[in-house]
N, C-alpha and C positions, 0 to 999 in steps of 0.2 A: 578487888582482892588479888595478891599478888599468887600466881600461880606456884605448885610445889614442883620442883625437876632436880632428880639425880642422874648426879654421872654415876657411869659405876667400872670400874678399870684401871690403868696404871697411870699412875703420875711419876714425873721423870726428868729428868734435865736435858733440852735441846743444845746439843754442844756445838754452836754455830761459829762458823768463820769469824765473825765478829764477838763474838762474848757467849756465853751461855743464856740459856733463858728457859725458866718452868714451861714444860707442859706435856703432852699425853693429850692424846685426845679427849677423853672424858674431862683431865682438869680444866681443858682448853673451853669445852662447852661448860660449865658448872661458869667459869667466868665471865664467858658471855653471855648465859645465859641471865646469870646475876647484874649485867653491867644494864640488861634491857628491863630490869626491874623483877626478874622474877626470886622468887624464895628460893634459891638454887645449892643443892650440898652436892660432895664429891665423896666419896667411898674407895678408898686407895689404902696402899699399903707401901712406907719408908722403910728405910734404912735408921738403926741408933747409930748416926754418923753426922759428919759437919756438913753434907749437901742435903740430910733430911732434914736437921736442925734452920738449914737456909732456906729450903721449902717450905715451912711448917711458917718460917718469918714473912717468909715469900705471901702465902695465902692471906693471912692477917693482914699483910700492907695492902694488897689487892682487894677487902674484905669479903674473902669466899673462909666460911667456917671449917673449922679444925676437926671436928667432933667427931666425923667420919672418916679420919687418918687413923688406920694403925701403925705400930712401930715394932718392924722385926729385928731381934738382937742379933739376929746370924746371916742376913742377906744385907749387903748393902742396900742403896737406893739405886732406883733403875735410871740410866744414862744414855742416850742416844747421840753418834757423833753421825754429824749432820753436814752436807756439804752440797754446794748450790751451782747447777748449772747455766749456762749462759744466758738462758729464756729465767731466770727466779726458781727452777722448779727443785724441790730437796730430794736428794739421796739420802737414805739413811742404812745406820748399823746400828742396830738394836743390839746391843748388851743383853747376856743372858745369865740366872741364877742370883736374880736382884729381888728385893721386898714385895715386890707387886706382883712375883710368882708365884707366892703364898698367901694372896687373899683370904681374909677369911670372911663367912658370910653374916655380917654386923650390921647395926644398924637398920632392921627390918622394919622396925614400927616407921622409920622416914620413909624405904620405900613402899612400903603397905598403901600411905597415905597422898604419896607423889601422884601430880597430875600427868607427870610425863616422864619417863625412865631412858637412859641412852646409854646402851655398851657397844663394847665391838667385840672384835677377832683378837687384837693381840694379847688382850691379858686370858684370854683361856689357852692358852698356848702351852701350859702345866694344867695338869690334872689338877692340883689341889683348887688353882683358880680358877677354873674352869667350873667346878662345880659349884664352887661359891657365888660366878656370878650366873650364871644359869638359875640356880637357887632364891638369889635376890630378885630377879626378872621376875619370876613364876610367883613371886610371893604381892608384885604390883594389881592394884584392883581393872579389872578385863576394862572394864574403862576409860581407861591411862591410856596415855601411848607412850608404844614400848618400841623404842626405836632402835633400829640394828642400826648403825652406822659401820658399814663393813669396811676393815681395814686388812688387804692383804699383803701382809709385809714380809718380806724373806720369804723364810719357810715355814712361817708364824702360823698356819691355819692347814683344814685337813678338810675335805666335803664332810663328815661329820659332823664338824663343828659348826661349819656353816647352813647346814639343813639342820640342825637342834635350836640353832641360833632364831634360822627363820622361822622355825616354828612357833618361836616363842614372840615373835616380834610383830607388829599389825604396820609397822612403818618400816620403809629398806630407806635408806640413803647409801649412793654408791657413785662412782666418779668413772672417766672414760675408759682407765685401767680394769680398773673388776668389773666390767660389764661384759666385756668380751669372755673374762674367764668363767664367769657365772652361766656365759652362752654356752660355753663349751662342758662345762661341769652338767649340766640340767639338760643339755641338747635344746638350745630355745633355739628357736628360726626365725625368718625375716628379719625386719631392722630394727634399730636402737626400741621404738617406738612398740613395735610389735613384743619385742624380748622384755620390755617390762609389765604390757599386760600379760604374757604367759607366767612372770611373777609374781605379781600379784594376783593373778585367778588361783594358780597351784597352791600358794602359802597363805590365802585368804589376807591379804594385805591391804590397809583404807588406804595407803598411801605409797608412791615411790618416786623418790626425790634422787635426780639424774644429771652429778654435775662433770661439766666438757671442758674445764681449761676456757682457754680463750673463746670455748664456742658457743660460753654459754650454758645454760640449762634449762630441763626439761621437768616437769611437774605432773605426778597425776596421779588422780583421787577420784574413788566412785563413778569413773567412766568419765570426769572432765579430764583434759588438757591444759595448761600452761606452759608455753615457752618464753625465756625471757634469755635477750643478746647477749647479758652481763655488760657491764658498764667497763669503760678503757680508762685506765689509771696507769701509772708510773710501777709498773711492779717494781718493788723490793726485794720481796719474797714472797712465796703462799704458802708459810710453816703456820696452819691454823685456821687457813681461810675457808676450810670443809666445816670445821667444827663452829667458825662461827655461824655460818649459813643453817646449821642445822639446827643451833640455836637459835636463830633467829625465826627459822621456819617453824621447829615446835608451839613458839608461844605464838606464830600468828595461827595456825591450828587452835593450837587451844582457842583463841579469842571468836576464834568464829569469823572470819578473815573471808573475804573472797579469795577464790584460788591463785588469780592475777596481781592481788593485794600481796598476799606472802609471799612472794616471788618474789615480787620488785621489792618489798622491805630485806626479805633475804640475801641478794641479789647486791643490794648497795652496801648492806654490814659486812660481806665476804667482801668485793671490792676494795673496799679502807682497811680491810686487813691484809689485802695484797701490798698497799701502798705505804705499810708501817715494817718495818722488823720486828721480826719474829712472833708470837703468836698470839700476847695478849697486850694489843696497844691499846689505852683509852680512848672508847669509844666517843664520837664527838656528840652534843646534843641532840643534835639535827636529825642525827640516825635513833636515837634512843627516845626521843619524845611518843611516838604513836606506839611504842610498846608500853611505855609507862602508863599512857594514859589506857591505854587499852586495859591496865589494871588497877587503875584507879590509886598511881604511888606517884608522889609530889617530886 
């Protein structure tokens, strides 16, 4: 049975050195999550403009559903210029006062029903969307897993938001950048290691998922451990390669997965998204067969 997973957050256009290209982190995971087989929708909010009109064509050709896009008359769509430093790694500028700022909270009966829900930081960044997705979280069955995937961007987040966030969340995913800040926001001490279980004891979390750049990552659930090298490929870019990992990681979670097992499936789909431009390259068979089969979709 193919697992149910929402994103829930801003969808946007990556304005990359090279061309544009859709995504936001939630559209970014909704597509990989879909590409590994699973029932996967996204819950964003456009622009009535010709880059929503391109997005909306965008999803369809990609086949992530529509049905959970609204369309605001009076914000454009949201735009991020994007720009790449020497090692792959993006800088960005987020665009403010764009459709995704006005989320509203729709589509409840999909996340009611979802096996695993995934927001972040930037789209609560306004009030109106903030509550909206706060609201769709809380409305997912305790069951689920309600992943925070924390993204602190700019000026995009506040420790309020991120302590309502975790409250609400049973899974963190966070990268070598916000961990340090989350040290200093909460007061955690010792090492890498140490500062995730004082997060997950504090926020009652099953899970926290710990990605390093080139150094690799760190896994850990109900007092086990997993570390894995990350695998050396040709970077291109890594505009995406968090969000595919955490797709990846959710549905081996769900499947009931050794801890080592998710890792390393996670671990190879972030990888081939380092090694493609931009954030949602077609996933090759090779990586997507043991998720499929893991749900039993041909």
């Amino acid at each position: 049975m193919r697992f149910k997973v929402v994103g829930i957050g801003e969808l946007l256009w990556d304005l990359l050195p090279g061309g544009r290209h859709l995504g936001g982190a939630p559209g970014n995971f909704v597509y990989h999550a879909r590409s590994l087989g699973a029932d996967a929708r996204l819950i964003s909010r456009i622009g009535a403009d010709d880059l929503g009109r391109e997005a909306l064509a965008q999803l369809r050709a990609l086949g992530v559903p529509t049905d959970g896009i609204q369309t605001d008359l009076e914000r454009p769509t949201g735009t991020v210029s994007v720009t790449l430093s020497t090692d792959g790694q993006p800088q960005f500028v987020i665009h403010e006062g764009v459709a995704w700022d006005s989320l509203q909270a729709v589509a409840v009966d999909r996340v009611r029903d979802a096996d695993a829900v995934c927001f972040g930081t930037l789209a609560q960044r306004c009030e109106m969307s903030r509550l909206s997705v706060q609201a769709l979280v809380a409305t997912s069955r305790l069951e689920a897993l309600r992943i925070f995937d924390i993204n602190l961007r700019q000026h995009f987040y506040s420790r309020e938001v991120i302590e309502d966030s975790l409250a609400l969340a049973n899974v963190l995913k966070l990268n070598e950048t916000e961990l340090p800040r989350l040290a200093e926001m909460f007061e955690l001490s010792g090492d890498e290691r140490a500062q995730m279980v004082q997060l997950a004891e504090r926020f009652r979390l099953r899970a926290v998922a710990y990605t390093r750049g080139g150094r690799g990552s760190v896994l850990y659930a109900a007092g086990e451990w997993s570390e894995h090298p990350g695998q050396r490929v040709e970077v291109v870019d890594t505009v995406g390669a968090g969000d595919a990992f955490t797709a990846a990681m959710a549905l081996g979670l769900l499947a009931g997965w050794r801890l080592d097992e998710v890792h390393a499936r996670a671990s190879a789909v972030a990888a081939f998204v380092c090694s493609q431009a931009g954030a949602t390259p077609v996933l090759p068979g090779e990586l997507r067969a043991g998720f499929l089969g893991a749900q039993g979709v041909e």
